[in-house]
C-alpha positions in Angstrom: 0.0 0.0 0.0 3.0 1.8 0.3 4.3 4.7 2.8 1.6 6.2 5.4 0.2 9.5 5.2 1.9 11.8 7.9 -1.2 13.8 8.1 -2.6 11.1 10.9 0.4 10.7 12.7 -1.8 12.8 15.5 -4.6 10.4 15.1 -5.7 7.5 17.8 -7.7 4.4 17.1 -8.6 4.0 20.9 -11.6 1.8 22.2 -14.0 2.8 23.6 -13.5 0.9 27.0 -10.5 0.8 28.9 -8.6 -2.3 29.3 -10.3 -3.2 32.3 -13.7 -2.6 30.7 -14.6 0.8 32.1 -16.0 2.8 29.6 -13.8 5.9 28.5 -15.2 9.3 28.3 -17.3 10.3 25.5 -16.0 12.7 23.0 -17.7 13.7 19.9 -15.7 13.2 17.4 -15.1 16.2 15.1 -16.9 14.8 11.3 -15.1 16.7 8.4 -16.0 15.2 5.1 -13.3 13.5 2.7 -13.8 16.5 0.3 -13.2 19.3 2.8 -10.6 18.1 4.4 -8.1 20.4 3.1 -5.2 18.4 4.8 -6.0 15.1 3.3 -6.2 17.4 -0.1 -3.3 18.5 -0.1 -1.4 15.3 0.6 0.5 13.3 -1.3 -2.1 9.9 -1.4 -4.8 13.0 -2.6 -2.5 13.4 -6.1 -5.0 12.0 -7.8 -7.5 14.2 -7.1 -5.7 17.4 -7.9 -5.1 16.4 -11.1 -8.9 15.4 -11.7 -9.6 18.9 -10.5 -7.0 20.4 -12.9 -8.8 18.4 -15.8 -12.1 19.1 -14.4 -12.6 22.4 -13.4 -10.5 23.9 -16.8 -13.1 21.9 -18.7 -16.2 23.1 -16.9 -15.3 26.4 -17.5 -14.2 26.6 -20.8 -17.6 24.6 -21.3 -19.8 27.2 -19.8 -17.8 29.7 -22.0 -18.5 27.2 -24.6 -15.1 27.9 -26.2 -14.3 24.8 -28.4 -11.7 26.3 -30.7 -7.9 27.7 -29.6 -5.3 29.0 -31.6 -2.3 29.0 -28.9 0.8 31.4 -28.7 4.0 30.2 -27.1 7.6 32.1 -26.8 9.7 33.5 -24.5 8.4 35.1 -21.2 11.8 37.5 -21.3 10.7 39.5 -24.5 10.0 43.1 -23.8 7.4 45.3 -25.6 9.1 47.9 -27.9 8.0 50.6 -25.8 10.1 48.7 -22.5 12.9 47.7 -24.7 13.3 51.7 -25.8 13.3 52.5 -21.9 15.3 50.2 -20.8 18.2 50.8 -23.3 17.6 54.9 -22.6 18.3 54.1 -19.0 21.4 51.5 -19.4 22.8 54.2 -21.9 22.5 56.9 -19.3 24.5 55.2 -16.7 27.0 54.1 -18.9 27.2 58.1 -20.1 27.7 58.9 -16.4 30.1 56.4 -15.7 33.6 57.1 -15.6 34.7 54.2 -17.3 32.1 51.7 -17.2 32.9 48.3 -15.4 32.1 45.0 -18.1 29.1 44.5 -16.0 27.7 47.5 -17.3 29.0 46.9 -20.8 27.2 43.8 -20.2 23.9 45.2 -19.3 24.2 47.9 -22.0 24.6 44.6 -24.8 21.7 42.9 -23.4 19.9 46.2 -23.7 20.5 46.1 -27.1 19.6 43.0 -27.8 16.3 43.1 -25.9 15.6 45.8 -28.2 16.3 44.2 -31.4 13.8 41.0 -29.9 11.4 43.6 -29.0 10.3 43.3 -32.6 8.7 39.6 -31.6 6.1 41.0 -28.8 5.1 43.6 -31.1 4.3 40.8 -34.0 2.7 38.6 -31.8 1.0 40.9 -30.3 -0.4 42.4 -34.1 -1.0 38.7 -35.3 -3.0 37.9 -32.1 -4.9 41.2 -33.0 -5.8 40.1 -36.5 -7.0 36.8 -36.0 -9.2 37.7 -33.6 -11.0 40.5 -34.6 -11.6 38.3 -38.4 -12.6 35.9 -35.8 -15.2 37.9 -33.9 -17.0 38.1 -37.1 -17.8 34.7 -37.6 -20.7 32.4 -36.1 -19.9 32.3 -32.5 -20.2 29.1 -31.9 -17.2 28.3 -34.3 -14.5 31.6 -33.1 -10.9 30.8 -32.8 -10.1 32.4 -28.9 -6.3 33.5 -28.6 -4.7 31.3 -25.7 -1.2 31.7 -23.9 0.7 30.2 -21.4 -0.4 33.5 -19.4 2.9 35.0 -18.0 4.8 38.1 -19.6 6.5 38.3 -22.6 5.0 36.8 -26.0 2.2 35.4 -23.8 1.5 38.9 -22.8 1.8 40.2 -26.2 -1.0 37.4 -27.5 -3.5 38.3 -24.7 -2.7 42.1 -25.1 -3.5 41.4 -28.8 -6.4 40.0 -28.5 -7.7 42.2 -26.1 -7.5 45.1 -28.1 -9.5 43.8 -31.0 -12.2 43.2 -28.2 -12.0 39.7 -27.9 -11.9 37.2 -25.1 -8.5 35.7 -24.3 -6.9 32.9 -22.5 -4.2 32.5 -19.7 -2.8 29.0 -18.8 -0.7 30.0 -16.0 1.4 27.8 -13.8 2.7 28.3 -10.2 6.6 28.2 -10.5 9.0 28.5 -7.8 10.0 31.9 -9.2 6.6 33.4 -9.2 4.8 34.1 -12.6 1.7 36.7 -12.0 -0.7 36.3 -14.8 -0.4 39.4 -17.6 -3.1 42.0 -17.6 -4.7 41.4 -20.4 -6.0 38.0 -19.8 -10.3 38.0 -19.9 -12.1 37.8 -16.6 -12.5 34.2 -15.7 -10.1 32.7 -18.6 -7.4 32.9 -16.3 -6.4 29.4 -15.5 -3.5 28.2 -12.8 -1.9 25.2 -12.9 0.3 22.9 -10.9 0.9 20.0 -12.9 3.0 20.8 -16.1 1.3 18.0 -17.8 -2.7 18.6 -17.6 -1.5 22.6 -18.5 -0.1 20.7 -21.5 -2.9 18.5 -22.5 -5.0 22.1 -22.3 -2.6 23.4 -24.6 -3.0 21.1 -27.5 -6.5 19.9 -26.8 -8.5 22.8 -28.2 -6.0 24.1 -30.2 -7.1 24.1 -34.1 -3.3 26.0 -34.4 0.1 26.8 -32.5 2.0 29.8 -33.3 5.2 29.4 -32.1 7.7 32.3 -31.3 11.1 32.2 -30.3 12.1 31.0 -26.9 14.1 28.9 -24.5 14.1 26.1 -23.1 9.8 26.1 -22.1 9.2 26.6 -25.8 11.1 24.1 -27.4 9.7 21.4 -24.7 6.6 22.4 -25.7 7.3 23.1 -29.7 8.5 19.3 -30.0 6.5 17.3 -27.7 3.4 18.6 -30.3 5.7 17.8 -33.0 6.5 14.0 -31.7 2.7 14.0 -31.2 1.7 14.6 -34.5 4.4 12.5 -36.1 3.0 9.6 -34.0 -0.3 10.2 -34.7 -1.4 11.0 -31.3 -3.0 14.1 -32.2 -5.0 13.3 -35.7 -6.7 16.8 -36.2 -6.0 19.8 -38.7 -3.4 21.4 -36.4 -1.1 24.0 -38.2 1.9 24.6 -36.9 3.8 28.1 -37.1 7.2 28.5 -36.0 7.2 32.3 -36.2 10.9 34.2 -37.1 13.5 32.4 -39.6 16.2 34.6 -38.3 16.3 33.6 -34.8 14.7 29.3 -35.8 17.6 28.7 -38.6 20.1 29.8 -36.0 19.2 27.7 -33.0 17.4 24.4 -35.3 19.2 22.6 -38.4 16.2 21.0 -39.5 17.5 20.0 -42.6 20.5 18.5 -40.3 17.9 15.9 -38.5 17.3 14.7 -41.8 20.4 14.8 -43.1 21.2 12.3 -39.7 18.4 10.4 -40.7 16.5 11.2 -37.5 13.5 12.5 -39.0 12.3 12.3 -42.4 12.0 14.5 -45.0 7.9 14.2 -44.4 8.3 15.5 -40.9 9.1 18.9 -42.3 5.6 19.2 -43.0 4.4 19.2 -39.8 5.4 22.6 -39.3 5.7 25.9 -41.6 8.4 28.9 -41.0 7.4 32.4 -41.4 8.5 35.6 -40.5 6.0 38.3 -41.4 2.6 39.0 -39.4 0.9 39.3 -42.8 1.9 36.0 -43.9 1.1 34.2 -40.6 -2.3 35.4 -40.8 -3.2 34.6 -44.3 -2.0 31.0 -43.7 -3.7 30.5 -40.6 -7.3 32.1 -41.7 -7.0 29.7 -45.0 -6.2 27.0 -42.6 -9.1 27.6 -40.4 -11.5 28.1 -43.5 -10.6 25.3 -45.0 -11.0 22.9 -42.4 -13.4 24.6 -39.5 -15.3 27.4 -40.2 -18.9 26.5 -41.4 -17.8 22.3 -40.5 -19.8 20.7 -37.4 -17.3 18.5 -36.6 -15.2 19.3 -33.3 -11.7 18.3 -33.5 -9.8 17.4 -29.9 -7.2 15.0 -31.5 
């Protein structure tokens, strides 16, 4: 049955009689119900009920909502909106002015400035692309609208929600408790903010609504998630229509040879398909609306895998 449960370490089992038969004194014993017993929930032999009610309670709500259809954004949480980037580099650039020979820490910062700048460019795409796709998908029935989704922290995720918001549309936050904390963006829609504990049913969330995945450049949280939907469509564990955008040739050709796996023979040349590289918000768009008219919009079948 394996290891006890520490949580009733305090508990007795006593009889009610002594052991000479003398009844002991009565106390009531205190009834708490199994679900309300916020010990036993939050133990470890209660596991399995916290990830029911990570399944559960995302799926009730997104029910009410009745939001069937996702198109999710991933990318780094460290990119900076323009606006930030432009501050930020001001304010480096200052102290380094006022510095009488800057140390190489400063040097460093005032590189990094630069650089967060030049990334800067990726919020303000995502955040334009999330804008376009959902205000053309506002127009259509609403039963069949594709609702921007994000892993609901800062960076790109911010930039899709903040997109999205501004055409008017609802958005969605997958959030997840992390040991360095991660507060939910702004921009997220009353009551589509979600938090998670367990990596894997934020995950499943991810990928099983999703009718597309724009993927933006990141570390080492987007390519988990980039290729673990890749392996799952070149397995055949997720069946459905799901395009793929890896978003930003400059930055993907740089950090993935592609053309290397299959050189190696590690994937094949077919796998390519499974995903498509762009790098301009016009182009994105186009693809994905074609994609979502072709296969969705005016269809009564729901996709999930």
């Amino acid at each position: 049955m394996g290891e006890k449960n520490s949580i009733y370490n305090s508990y007795t089992t006593e009889s009610a009689f002594h052991s000479n038969g003398h009844p002991r004194e009565y106390k009531k014993p205190q009834l708490v119900k199994a679900y309300t017993n916020d010990e036993f929930l939050n133990s470890g032999d209660a596991r399995v009920i916290r990830i029911l009610a990570e399944y559960l309670e995302v799926e009730s709500r997104l029910k009410h909502f009745e939001i069937k259809d996702t198109v999710v954004f991933y990318g780094s949480a460290r990119v900076l909106s323009q606006v930030e980037a432009e501050e930020k580099l001001q304010e480096v650039r200052g102290r380094v002015a006022l510095a009488n020979g800057p140390s190489e820490e400063l040097l460093q910062e005032l590189q990094e400035a630069e650089r967060g700048l030049k990334f800067s460019r990726y919020y303000e795409d995502a955040r334009s692309l999330a804008y376009q796709l959902a205000k053309w998908s506002k127009d259509l029935k609403e039963d069949r609208r594709f609702i921007v989704c994000s892993g609901g922290g800062p960076g790109i995720m911010e930039a899709a929600n903040r997109g999205a918001a501004e055409a008017g549309a609802p958005t969605i936050g997958m959030n997840i408790s992390l040991p360095f904390e991660q507060a939910p963006n702004p921009y997220i829609s009353e009551n589509l903010s979600f938090e998670f504990h367990y990596f894997f049913i934020r995950k499943f969330w991810f990928v099983y609504l999703a009718k597309a995945l724009v993927v933006f450049p990141g570390g080492f949280g987007t390519f988990d998630e980039l290729f673990e939907l890749l392996t799952l469509r070149q397995t055949l564990k997720v069946t459905k229509p799901l395009h793929v955008i890896i978003y930003g040739k400059e930055f993907w050709q740089q950090v993935v040879n592609f053309d290397k796996l299959v050189e190696w023979g590690v994937i094949s040349s077919k796998d390519l398909e499974l995903f498509h590289i762009v790098d301009e918000v016009g182009e994105a768009f186009i693809t994905l609306r074609n994609h979502f008219e072709r296969e969705f919009v005016g269809k009564a079948k729901y996709w999930h895998w």
